[in-house]
VOGU-3710 file (C-alpha; in Angstrom, 3 decimals, decimal comma):
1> xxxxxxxxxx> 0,000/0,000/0,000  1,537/3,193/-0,866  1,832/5,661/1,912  0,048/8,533/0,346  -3,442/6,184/0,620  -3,541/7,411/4,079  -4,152/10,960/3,268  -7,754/11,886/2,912  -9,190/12,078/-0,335  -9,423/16,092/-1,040
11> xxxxxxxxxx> -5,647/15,814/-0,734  -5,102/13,420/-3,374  -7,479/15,359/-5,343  -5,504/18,516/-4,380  -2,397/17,056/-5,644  -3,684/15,862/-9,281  -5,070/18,996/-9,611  -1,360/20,688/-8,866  0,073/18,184/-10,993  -2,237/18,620/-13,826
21> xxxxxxxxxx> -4,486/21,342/-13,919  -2,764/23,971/-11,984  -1,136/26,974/-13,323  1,835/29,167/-12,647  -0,706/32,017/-10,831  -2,539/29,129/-9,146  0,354/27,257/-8,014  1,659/30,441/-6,385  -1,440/30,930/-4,587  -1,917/27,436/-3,538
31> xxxxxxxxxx> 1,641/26,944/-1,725  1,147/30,676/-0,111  -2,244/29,289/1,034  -0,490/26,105/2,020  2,547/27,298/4,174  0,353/29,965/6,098  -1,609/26,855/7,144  0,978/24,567/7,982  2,995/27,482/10,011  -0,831/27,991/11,946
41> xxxxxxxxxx> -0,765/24,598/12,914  2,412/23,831/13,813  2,626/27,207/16,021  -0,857/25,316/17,614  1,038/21,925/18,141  4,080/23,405/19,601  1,967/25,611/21,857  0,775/22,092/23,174  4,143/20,541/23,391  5,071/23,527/25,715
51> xxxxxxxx> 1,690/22,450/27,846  2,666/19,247/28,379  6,342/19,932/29,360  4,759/22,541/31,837  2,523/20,135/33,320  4,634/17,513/33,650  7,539/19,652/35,801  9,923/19,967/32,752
//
């Protein structure tokens, strides 16, 4: 089983769509969308991380 069947399906989509469809403008766009997300989210999961260390006396 490749490991990319464990992604859900809009992201498979999303990726055919980059790899086929997608132009120069819209590729642009899409990673700018993309790495504000990912940045979000891992600012979110770090935040966590510092929780747990707190709550656990380290």
């Amino acid at each position: 089983m490749n490991p990319f069947d464990h992604y859900p399906k809009s992201l498979k989509k999303m990726v055919r769509y980059i790899k086929q469809d997608a132009s120069l403008e819209q590729l642009n766009e899409i990673k700018k969308l993309i790495d504000v997300s990912i940045y979000k989210r891992s600012l979110i999961l770090s935040k966590g991380t510092e929780r747990k260390k707190e709550c656990a006396g380290g």
